[in-house]
N, C-alpha and C positions, 0 to 999 in steps of 0.2 A: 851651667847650661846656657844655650846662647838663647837671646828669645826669635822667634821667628816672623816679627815684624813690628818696624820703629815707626814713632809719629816720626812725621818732620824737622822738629826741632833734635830728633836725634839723632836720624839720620843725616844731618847738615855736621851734627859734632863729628860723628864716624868720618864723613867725607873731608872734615875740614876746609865747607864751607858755609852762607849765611842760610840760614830758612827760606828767605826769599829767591836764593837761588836752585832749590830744590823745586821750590815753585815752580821757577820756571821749567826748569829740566822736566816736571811734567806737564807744562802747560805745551809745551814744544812737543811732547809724546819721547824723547830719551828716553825718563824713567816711567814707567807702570807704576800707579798707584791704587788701591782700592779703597773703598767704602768701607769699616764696620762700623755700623752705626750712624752717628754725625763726625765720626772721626776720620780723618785721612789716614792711612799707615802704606809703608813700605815694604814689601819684603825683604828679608836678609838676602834670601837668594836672587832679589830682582837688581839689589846693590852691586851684590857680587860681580852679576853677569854684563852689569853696567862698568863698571872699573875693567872687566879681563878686556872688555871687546874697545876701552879707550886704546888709542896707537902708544907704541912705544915712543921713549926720547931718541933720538937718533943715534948717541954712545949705543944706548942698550939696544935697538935694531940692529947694530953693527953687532954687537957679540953676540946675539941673538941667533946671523944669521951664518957666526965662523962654525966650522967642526970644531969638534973636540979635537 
């Protein structure tokens, strides 16, 4: 079962990047983050939505945008 929302420190593993720059990503307003508690956490699906809506590499725009 997946869980449905990382501290930061996990979410930077997922992303394969540092803590600090998850920080910022919400300090910028990119990612959504919330409160429970005195805890920061992430949503799975706020990740998610953050990865699909990053731009493609430009190979993969190109095949992206031939027919089948």
């Amino acid at each position: 079962m997946r869980p449905l929302a990382y501290h930061p420190k996990d979410a930077a593993t997922m992303l394969g990047v540092s803590k600090s720059t998850i920080y910022q990503m919400v300090a910028d307003g990119a990612l959504p983050a919330r409160k429970l508690g005195a805890s920061t956490v992430l949503l799975h699906s706020d990740l998610v939505a953050f990865l699909e809506a990053l731009p493609l590499t430009p190979s993969a725009a190109i095949a992206h945008a031939s027919p089948d």
